[in-house]
SEVO-302375 format. One record per residue (C-alpha): residue number from 1; x negated, y negated, z negated. Coordinates in nm, 3 decimals. Example, Ala and Ser with C-alpha at 12.3 -4.5 7.8 and 13.67 -1.06 7.14 Angstrom:
% residues 2
  resi        x        y        z
     1   -1.230    0.450   -0.780
     2   -1.367    0.106   -0.714
This chain:
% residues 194
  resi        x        y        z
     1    4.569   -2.007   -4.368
     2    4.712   -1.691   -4.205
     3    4.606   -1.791   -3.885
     4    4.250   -1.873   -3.991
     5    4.231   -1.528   -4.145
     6    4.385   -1.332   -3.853
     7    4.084   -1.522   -3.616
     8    3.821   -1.417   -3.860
     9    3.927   -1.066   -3.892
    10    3.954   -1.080   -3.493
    11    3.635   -1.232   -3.430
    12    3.456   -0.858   -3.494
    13    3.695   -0.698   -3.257
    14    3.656   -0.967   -2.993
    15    3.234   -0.922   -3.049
    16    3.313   -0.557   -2.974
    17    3.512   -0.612   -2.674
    18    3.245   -0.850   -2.550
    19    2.961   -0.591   -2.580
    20    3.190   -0.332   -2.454
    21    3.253   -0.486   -2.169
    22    2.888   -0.622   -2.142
    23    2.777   -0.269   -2.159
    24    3.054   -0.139   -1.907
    25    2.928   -0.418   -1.681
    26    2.535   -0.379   -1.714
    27    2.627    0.010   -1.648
    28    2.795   -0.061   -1.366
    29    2.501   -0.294   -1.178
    30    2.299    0.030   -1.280
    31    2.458    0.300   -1.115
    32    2.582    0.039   -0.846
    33    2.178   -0.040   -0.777
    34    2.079    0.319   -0.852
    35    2.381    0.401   -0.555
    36    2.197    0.138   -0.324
    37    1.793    0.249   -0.425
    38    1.893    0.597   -0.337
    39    2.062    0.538   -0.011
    40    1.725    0.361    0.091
    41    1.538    0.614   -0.070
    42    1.734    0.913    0.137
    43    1.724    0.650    0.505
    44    1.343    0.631    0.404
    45    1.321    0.995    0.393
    46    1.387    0.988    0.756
    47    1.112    0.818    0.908
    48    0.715    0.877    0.938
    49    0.593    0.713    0.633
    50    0.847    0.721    0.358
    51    0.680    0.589    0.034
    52    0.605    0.291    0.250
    53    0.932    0.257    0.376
    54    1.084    0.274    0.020
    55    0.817    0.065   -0.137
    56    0.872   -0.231    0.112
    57    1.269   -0.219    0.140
    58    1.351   -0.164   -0.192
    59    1.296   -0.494   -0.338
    60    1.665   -0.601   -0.040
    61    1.853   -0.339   -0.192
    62    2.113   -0.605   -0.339
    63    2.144   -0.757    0.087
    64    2.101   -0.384    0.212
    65    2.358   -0.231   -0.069
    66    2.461    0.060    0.169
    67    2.469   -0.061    0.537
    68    2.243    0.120    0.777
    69    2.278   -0.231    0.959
    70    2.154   -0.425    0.693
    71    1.895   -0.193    0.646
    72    1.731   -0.208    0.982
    73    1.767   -0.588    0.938
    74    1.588   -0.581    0.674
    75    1.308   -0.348    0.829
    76    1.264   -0.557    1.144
    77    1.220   -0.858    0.901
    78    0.915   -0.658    0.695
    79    0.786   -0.601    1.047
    80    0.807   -0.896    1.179
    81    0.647   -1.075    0.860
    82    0.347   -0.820    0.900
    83    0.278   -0.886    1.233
    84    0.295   -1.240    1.210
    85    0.018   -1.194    0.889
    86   -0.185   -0.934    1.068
    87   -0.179   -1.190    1.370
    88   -0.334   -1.488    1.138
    89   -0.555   -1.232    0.999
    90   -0.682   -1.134    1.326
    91   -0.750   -1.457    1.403
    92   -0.944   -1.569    1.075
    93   -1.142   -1.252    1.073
    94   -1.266   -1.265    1.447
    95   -1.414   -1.651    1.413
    96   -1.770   -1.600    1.457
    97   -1.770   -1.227    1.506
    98   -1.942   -1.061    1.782
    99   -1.671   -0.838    1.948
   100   -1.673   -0.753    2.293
   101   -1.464   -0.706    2.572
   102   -1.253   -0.986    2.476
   103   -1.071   -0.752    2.211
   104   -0.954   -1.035    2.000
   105   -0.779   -1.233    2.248
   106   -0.653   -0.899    2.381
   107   -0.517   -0.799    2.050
   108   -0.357   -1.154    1.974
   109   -0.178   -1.152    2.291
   110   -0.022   -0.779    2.205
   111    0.046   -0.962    1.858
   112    0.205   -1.253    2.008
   113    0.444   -1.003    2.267
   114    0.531   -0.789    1.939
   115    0.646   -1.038    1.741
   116    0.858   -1.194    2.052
   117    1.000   -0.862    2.044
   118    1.063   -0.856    1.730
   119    1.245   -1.166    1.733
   120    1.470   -1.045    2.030
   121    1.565   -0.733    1.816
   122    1.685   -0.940    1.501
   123    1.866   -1.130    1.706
   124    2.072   -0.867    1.850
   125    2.095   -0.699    1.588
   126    2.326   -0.979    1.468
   127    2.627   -0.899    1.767
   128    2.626   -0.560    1.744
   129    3.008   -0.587    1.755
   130    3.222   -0.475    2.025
   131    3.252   -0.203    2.309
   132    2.885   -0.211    2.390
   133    2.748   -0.122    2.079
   134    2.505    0.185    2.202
   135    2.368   -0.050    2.470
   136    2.250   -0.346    2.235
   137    2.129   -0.074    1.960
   138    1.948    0.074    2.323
   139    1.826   -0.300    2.377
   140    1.692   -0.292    2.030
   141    1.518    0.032    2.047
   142    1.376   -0.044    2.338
   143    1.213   -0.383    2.190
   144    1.060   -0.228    1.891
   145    0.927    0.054    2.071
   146    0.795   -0.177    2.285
   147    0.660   -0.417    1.981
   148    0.495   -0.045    1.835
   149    0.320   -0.012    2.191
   150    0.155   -0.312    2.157
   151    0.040   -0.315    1.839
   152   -0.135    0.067    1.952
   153   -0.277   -0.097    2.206
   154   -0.441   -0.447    1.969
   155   -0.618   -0.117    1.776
   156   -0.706    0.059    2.138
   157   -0.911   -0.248    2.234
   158   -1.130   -0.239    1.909
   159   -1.236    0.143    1.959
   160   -1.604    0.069    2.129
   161   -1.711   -0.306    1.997
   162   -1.956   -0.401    1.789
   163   -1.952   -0.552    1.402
   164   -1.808   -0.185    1.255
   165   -1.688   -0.320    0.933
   166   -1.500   -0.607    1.108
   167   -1.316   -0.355    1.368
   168   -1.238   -0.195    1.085
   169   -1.101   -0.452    0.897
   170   -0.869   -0.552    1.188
   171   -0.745   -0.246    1.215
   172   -0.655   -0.201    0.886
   173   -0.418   -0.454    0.927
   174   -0.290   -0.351    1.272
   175   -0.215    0.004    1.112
   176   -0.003   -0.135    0.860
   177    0.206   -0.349    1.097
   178    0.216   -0.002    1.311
   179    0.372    0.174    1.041
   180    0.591   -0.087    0.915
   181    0.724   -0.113    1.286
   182    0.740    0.260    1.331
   183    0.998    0.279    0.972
   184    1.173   -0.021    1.156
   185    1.153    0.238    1.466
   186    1.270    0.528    1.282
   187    1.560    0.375    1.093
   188    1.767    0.232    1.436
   189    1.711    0.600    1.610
   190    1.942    0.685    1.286
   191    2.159    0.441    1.434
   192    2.156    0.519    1.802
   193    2.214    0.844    1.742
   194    2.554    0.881    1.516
């Protein structure tokens, strides 16, 4: 029976360790997510549009932890996802409208270059190792400034056309990819320049 006994009386402390160490654990994903929220929050603080920037690379923070790396990945991915959706919207919005000059096709071909671009960038951002570092980050800057050019210029070519609200529309979407690009922009000039 002694045995027995001893086990209940443990049982109590063993539910207190457990919730002890529950609590020591759930405190320590806390601060260790509250670390990685505010290193994104302070990166964000960096570039031209920093609510946005938090808002849309907060939800990685468990991938971006605290890796200025993995936090430009993760930027050029939100980018690259927005263009790709501001392309498709481009192209459902402009059936049957009556814009000149040929903006649409104009617009979907800067579209189509920016997310090539894109692509190019994520890619080397994955060999970044090595003696050549500054040059590939270089490569990289160079792409999404590149990608941000032409995604200026898709919004350039709706500035005189017709159907108002439509041009609007379409622009409203291009903006957003600009900005998204731009934080993507903003956080691997961090980079380049340490």
């Amino acid at each position: 029976m002694q045995p027995f006994t001893s086990l209940l009386l443990s049982l109590p402390l063993l539910a207190i360790f457990n919730l002890t160490l529950i609590s020591a654990t759930s405190r320590f994903l806390t601060e260790t997510n509250s670390t990685q929220l505010d290193f994104i929050k302070a990166s964000c603080e960096t570039t031209r549009y920093p609510d946005l920037c938090f808002e849309t690379l907060s939800p990685f923070s468990n991938a971006i932890q605290t890796s200025p790396t993995e936090l430009v990945n993760a930027a050029l991915m939100v980018s690259l996802k927005g263009v790709k959706a501001a392309s498709k919207a481009v192209k459902v919005l402009s059936k049957g409208a009556v814009l000149s000059g040929g903006a649409v096709s104009d617009c979907l071909e800067n579209m189509s270059d920016s997310v090539d671009e894109m692509k190019k960038s994520m890619v080397a951002m994955k060999d970044l190792d090595g003696p050549d570092f500054k040059e590939k980050m270089g490569d990289v800057k160079t792409w999404v400034s590149a990608a941000l050019t032409d995604e200026d210029t898709c919004m350039d070519g709706f500035e005189e056309n017709g159907d108002v609200k439509m041009k609007e529309t379409i622009r409203g979407y291009i903006v957003n990819v600009a900005e998204l690009t731009s934080i993507a922009l903003a956080l691997i000039s961090n980079i380049y320049s340490t």
